[in-house]
C-alpha positions, 0 to 999 in steps of 0.5 A: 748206558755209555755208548763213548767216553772222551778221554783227554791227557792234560799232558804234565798237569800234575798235582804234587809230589808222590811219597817216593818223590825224593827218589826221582828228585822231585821233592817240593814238585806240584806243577798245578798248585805252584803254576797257581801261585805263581801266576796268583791264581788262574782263570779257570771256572769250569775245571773247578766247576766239575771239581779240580779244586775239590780233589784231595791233595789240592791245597792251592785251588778254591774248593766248591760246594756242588762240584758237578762232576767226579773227581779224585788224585791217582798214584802211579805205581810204575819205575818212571815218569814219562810219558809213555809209562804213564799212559802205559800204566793208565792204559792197564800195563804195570813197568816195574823196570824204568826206561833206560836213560843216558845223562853222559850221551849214548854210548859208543856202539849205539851211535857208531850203529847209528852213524853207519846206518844213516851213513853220515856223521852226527853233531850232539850226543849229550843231554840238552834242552831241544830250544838250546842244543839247536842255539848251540850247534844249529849253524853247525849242523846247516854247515855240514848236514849232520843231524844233532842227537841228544837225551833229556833226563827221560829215556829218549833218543832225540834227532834234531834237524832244519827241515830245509837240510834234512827233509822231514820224510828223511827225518823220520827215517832216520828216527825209525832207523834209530827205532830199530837200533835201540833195542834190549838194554838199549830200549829207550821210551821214545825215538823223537824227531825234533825239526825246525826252521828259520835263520840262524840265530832265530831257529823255531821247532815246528809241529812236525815233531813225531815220536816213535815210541817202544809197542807195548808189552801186552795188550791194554784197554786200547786193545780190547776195545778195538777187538771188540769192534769199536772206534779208538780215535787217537788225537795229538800224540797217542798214536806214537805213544802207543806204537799205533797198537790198539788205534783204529784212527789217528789225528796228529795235530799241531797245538792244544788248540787244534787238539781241542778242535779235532776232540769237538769234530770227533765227538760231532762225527758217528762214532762208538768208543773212545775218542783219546785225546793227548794235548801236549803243549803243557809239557813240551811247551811249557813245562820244560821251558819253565814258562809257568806265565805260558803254562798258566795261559794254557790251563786258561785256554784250555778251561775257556774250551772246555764248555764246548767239549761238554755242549756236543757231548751226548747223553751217552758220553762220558768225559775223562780228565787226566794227567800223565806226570808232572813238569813243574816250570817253577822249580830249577829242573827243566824235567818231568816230576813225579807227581800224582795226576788229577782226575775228573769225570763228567757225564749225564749217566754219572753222578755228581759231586763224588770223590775219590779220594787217592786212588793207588794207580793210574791203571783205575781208568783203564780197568774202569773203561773195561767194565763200561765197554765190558772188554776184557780185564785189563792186567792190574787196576781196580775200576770205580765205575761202581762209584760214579755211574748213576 
């Protein structure tokens, strides 16, 4: 019997292009088969142990003949590919509609509201990389106190600012302000808040990011679990992303490694459900600085932890592996890729060796959890536990 399933986001780590790629601007993507070729090959025996290499799709990686764990590459079938619709749609919610994005800056009644509301004048407003507009216009801001707001290519409202001239707690603020304003048409995925220290000419973005996303339109596989009375530990970034709704504890963290550590501690502590884990620094790290050394190391390090996620473990647990997009380093764009995700299951009450094969939707996972915890049926999804379980 599963009594608890660890679930960990490998946040980016997708696995190539999906059919209607070209439609997003992704053509050629494949963030986990390029990061291996460009870096020659990655030290990380215990994800293609449990089958990483085996999953269809995954030229680049060695396949191996008794792979330990299940495995499989999912299709998302939401408008989108964020962060938030993909845990979304992993979560059990289908968002045929995408996000709404500003690659001009956002326009002139959000952010005279935004202006009025936190009544001072901002610096920005224009789709930048975070590690640049701070280079660009961080002396300024010291200057004048302004907060800087930009975009990306995702559907995000983000407010950058020096933790020595605008206090976190007034950061935050100003990001639930925002929140509220960006609404209807206006609902971006996420209200961000992007801090950061140091002098100028050496500004460094902290771990006191927070995101403060849209809730979800209906319950998800979070939900019913906790209805049900039992635990959903939200680890790194998974309380923004749902809103809080549907978490019964969360643990906000500072780097994959800590999100390793504080994943271990929770598995050791009495607990029943799920223990939801987001390792971020894939993406927001990696993926869109275009550092496929550092993306490569991450995969590494991540790997060399992995056997102590699976010697705590009981026999009652049940490990999931997956991504939630793609952000390609190696290619020009500096974005999220549409891209399948992998997936790999581990556990003493699963079977081994099993594929897969192209599942059509994220929202397997969450209508897989639902059957193991017998929750109610999460809106769309088809569940292989019937597939895995012993």
């Amino acid at each position: 019997m599963i009594k608890r399933i660890i679930w960990i986001v490998l946040d980016s780590v997708g696995m190539g292009e999906l059919p209607d790629a070209k439609k997003f601007g992704d053509e050629g993507s494949n963030t986990l088969g390029n990061v291996w070729k460009a870096t020659n090959g990655l030290s990380i025996p215990h994800l293609l142990a449990l089958g990483l290499g085996n999953i269809e799709g995954m030229l680049e990686l060695p396949t191996i003949t008794n792979p330990k764990g299940c495995f499989g590459r999912f299709a998302e079938q939401s408008n989108g590919k964020d962060t938030t619709i993909g845990h979304w749609e992993m979560t059990g919610i289908y968002s045929p509609i995408a996000f709404p994005t500003y690659p001009n800056g956002f326009p002139k009644e959000v952010i005279d509201a935004f202006i009025k509301a936190i009544g001072t004048n901002i610096l920005g407003n224009k789709p930048a990389s975070g590690t640049e507009i701070i280079k660009e216009l961080g002396e300024e801001h010291c200057k004048t106190g302004f907060p800087i707001v930009y975009t990306s290519a995702d559907s995000v409202f983000q407010i950058a600012a020096h933790e020595k001239i605008i206090p976190i707690e007034r950061l935050y603020e100003m990001c639930k302000i925002a929140r509220e304003i960006l609404q209807g048409k206006h609902a971006v995925a996420r209200v961000i808040a992007r801090p950061f220290i140091g002098p100028i000419g050496s500004f460094e973005r902290t771990s006191n990011r927070r995101d403060f996303s849209v809730t979800p339109p209906e319950a998800t596989i979070l939900d019913y679990v906790k209805e049900k009375g039992l635990d959903v530990i939200g680890i790194g970034k998974i309380e923004d992303i749902f809103g809080g709704q549907g978490i019964t504890q969360a643990i906000h963290t500072i780097d994959n490694m800590d999100g390793v550590d504080k994943t271990i501690e929770y598995i050791q502590k009495e607990n029943q459900g799920l223990i939801f884990t987001n390792l971020v620094e894939f993406d927001s790290k990696w993926g869109h600085r275009n550092d496929y050394i550092g993306y490569g190391r991450g995969l590494e390090d991540f790997d060399r932890r992995l056997p102590e996620i699976l010697e705590v473990m009981n026999d009652e647990d049940v490990l999931f592996i997956n991504a939630d997009h793609g952000c390609d380093p190696t290619t020009p764009s500096t974005d999220h890729s549409r891209e399948y995700v992998p997936f790999l299951a581990y556990g003493k009450a699963l079977k081994q060796g099993v594929d897969l094969n192209t599942r059509t939707t994220f929202a397997d996972i969450g209508q897989t959890i639902s059957e193991i915890f017998q929750t109610p049926s999460v809106s769309f999804g088809t569940s292989f536990l019937s597939s895995i379980l012993k």
